[in-house]
C-alpha positions as CSV (number, residue, x, y, z in Angstrom):
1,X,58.5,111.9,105.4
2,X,61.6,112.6,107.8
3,X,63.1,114.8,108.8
4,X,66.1,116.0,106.5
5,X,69.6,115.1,107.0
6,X,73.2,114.9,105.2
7,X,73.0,112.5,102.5
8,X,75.4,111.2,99.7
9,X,77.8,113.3,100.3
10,X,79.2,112.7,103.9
11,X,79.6,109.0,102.5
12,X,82.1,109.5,100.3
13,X,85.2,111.8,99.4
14,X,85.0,114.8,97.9
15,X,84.8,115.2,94.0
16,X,83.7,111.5,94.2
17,X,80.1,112.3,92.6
18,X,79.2,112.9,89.6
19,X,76.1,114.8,88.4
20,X,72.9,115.8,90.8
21,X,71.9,119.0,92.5
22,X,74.8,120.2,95.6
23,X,73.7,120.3,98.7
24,X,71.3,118.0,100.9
25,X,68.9,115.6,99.5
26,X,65.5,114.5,101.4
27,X,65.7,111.6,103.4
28,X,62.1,109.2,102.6
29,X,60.9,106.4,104.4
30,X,60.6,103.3,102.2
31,X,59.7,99.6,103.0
32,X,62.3,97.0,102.9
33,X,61.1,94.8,100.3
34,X,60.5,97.9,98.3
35,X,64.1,97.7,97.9
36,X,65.9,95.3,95.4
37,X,69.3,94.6,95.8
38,X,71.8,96.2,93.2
39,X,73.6,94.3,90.2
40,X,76.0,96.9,90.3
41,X,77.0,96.0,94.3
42,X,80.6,94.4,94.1
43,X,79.9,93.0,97.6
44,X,79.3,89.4,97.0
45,X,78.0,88.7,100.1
46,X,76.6,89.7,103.5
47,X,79.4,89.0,105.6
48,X,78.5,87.9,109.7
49,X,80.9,89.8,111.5
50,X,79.9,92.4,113.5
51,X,76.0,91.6,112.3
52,X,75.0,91.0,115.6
53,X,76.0,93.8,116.8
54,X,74.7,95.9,114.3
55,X,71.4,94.4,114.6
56,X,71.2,95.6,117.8
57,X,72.6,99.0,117.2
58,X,69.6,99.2,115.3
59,X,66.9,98.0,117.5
60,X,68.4,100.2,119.6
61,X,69.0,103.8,117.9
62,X,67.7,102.2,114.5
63,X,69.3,103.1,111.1
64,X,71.6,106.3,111.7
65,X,72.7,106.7,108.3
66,X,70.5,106.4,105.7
67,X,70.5,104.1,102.6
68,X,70.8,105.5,98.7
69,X,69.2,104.1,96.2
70,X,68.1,105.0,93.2
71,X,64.9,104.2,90.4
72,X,65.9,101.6,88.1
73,X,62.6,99.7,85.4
74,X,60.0,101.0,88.1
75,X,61.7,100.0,91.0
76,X,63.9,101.2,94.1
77,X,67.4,99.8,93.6
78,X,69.8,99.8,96.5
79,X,72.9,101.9,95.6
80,X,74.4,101.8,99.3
81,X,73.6,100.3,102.9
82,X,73.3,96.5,102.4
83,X,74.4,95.7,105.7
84,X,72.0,98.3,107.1
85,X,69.1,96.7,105.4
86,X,70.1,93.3,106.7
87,X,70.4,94.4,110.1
88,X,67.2,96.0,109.7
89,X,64.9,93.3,108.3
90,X,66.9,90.7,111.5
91,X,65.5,93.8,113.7
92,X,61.8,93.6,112.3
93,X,61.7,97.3,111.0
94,X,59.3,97.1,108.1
95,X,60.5,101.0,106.9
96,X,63.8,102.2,106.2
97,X,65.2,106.0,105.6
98,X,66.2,106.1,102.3
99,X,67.8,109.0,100.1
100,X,66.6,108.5,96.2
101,X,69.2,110.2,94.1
102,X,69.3,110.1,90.2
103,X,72.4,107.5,89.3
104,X,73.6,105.9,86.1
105,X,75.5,102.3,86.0
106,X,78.3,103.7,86.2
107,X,77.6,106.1,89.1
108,X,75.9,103.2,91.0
109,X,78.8,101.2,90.9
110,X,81.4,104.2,91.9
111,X,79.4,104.7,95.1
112,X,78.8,101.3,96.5
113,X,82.4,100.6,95.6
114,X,83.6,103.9,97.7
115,X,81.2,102.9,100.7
116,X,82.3,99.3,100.7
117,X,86.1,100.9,100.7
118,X,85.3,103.0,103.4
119,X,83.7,101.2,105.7
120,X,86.3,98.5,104.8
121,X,83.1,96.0,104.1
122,X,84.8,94.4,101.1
123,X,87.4,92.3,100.6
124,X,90.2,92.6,97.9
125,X,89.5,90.3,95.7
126,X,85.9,92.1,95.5
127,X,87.3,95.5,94.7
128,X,89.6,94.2,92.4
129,X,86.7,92.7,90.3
130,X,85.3,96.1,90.6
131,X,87.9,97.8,89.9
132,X,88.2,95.9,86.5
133,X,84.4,96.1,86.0
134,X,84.7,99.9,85.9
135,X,87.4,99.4,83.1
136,X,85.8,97.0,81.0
137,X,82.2,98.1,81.1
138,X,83.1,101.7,81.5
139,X,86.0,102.6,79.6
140,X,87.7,103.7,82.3
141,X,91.5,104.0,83.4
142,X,93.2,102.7,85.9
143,X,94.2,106.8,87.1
144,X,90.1,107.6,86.5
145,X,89.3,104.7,88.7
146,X,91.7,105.4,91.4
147,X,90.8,109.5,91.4
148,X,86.5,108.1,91.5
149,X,87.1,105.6,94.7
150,X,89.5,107.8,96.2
151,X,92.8,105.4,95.7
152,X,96.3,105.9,94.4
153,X,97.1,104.8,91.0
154,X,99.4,102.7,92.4
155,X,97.0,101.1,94.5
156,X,94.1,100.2,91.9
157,X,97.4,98.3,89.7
158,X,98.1,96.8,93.1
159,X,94.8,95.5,93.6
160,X,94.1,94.5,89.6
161,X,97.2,92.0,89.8
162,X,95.1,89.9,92.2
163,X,92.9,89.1,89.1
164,X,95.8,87.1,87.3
165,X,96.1,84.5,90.3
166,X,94.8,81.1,89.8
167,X,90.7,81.0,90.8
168,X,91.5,78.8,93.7
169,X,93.9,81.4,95.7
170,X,91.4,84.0,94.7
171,X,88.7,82.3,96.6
172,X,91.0,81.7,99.5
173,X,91.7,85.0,99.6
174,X,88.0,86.0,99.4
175,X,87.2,83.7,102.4
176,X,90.0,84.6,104.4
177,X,92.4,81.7,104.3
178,X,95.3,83.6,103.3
179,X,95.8,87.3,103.7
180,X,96.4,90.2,101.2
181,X,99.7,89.9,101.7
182,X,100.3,86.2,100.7
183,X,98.1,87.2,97.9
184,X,100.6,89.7,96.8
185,X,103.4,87.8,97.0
186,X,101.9,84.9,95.2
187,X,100.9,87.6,92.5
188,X,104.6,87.8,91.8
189,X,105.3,84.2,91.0
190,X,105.2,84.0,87.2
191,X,104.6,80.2,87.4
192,X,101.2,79.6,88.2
193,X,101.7,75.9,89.1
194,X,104.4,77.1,92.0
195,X,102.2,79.8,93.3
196,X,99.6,77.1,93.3
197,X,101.9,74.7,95.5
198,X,103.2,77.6,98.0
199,X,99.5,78.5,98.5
200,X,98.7,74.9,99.6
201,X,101.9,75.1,101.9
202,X,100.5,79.0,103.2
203,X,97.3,77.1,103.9
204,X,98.5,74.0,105.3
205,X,101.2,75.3,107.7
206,X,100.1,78.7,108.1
207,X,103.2,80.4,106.7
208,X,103.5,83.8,107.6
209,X,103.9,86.6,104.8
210,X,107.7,86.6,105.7
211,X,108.0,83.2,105.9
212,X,105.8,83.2,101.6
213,X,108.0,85.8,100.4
214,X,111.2,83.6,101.7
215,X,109.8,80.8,99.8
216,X,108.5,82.9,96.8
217,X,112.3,84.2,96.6
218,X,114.0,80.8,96.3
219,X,111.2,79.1,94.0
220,X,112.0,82.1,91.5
221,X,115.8,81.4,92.0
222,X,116.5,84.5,93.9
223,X,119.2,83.4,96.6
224,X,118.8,83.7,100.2
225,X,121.7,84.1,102.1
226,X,122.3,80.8,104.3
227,X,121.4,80.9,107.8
228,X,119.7,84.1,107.2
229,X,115.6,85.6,107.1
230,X,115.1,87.6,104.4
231,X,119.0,88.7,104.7
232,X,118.7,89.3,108.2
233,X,120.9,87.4,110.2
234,X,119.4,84.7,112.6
235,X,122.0,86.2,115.5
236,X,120.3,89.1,115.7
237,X,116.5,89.3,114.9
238,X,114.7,92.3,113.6
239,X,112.8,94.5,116.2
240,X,109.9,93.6,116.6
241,X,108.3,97.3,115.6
242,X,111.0,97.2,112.4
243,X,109.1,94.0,111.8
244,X,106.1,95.1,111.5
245,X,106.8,98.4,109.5
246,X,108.5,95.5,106.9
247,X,105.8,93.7,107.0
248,X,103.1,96.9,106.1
249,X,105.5,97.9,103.9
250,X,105.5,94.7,101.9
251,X,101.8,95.1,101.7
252,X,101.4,98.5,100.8
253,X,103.9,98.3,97.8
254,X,103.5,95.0,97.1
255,X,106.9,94.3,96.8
256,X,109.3,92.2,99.2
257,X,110.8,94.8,101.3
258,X,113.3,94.3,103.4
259,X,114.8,97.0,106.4
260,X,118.3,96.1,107.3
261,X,119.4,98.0,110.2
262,X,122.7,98.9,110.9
263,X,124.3,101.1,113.9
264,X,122.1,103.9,114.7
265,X,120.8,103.8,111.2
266,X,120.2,101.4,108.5
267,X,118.5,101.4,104.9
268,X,115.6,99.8,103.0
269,X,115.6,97.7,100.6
270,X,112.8,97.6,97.5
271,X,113.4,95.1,95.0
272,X,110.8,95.5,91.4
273,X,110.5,93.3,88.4
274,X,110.6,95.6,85.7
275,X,110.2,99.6,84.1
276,X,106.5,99.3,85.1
277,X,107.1,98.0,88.8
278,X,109.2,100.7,89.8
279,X,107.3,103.1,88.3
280,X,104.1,101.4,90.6
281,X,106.1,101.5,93.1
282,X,107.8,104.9,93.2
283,X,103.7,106.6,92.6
284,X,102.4,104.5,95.2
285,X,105.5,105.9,97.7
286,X,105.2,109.4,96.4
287,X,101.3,109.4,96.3
């Protein structure tokens, strides 16, 4: 037995759990293959980076933060701490600490997908799958699964629009061969063929999310001033930082923003489809 320490609770945001006694739970040592992996972990895989270093974290101080799992058909399930368990089997620990909570499905999907999120060990096309995973097996909203994982409405519609691109960019995406942001932007292109073709040009030349949305724009027949950037004149570039708050912008909303200064001032431009993207839009700004 160990000694006690915080458990479920400092993982996750608060009002994030559902059900189970407040306050501490007791921290148990349990072997690692006593542990089975969870069906319910929208992780896909054990990604590499930063492994190494977390293996020898653990050798070192060994597993700070304990795992949660739960009893599932006579067995310990693993809730949360994949990568911990990894690292601690490469270390050659043959016990880990372990908090055993009481969890349904549902719950044991809500908390891996919250830990994943915040320790930013999942990609988007992963939470997107779990996002829709809570709606379809769960009956969930999109506003119930954004208030669970501790997201904006906006933001879990965001992420769900990934799911309509064609399974090739998705897997691109999910290795890392295009950014969120490409993905985005290619989200936007109602043809899938052309989105299909402007990925393989993102890929091949390594277009930068400016440079996409430039090419998303004229494929959908939106003009583009001559000799401009995104209506920005070639003469006189944007600032650098003014760049880059474009380009999080563009991200964050997933929409084509553009900031156009002018004198001492300026103004930002925010383009949406239709009714349902400004209203993403204006709850994801106002959020």
């Amino acid at each position: 037995m160990l000694e006690r320490k915080k458990g479920l609770r400092s993982l996750i945001p608060d009002g994030t759990v559902s059900g189970g006694a407040e306050g501490e739970r007791e921290v148990v040592e349990v072997g690692v293959e006593e542990l089975r992996p969870s069906p319910f972990q929208p992780r896909r895989r054990v990604g590499e980076e930063g492994m190494e270093e977390l293996v020898e974290s653990v050798k070192a101080h060994g597993i700070l933060q304990p795992l949660v799992a739960r009893w599932s058909e006579g067995r310990l399930e693993l809730i949360a701490g994949e990568r911990r368990l990894e690292a601690a089997k490469r270390a050659g620990m043959e016990k880990v600490p372990v908090v055993v909570r009481e969890a349904s499905d549902r719950e044991a999907l809500e908390l891996a997908l919250v830990e994943n999120l915040q320790r930013e060990d999942i990609n988007p096309m992963e939470a997107a799958m779990a996002y829709r995973r809570l709606m379809d097996e769960f009956g969930m909203t999109q506003a119930q699964v954004a208030e669970r994982v501790g997201k904006s409405r906006p933001a879990v519609a965001n992420a769900l629009r990934l799911l309509r691109l064609p399974l090739a960019i998705q897997e691109s995406l999910r290795n890392g061969h295009i950014d969120e942001g490409h993905a985005k932007v290619l989200a936007g292109i109602e043809d899938r063929k052309a989105a299909v073709r402007l990925w393989r040009r993102i890929v091949r030349h390594g277009l930068s999310v400016r440079a996409t949305e430039e090419a998303a724009a004229k494929l959908q027949g939106r003009e583009v001033p001559r000799g401009t950037l995104l209506g920005l004149p070639k003469s006189a570039p944007l600032d650098p930082n003014l760049q880059d708050l474009q380009e999080r912008l563009t991200m964050k909303l997933g929409a084509r923003v553009r900031i156009r200064p002018r004198g001492e001032g300026g103004y930002i431009e925010i383009p949406y489809a239709d009714a349902n993207d400004l209203d993403r839009i204006f709850w994801d700004i106002v959020r």
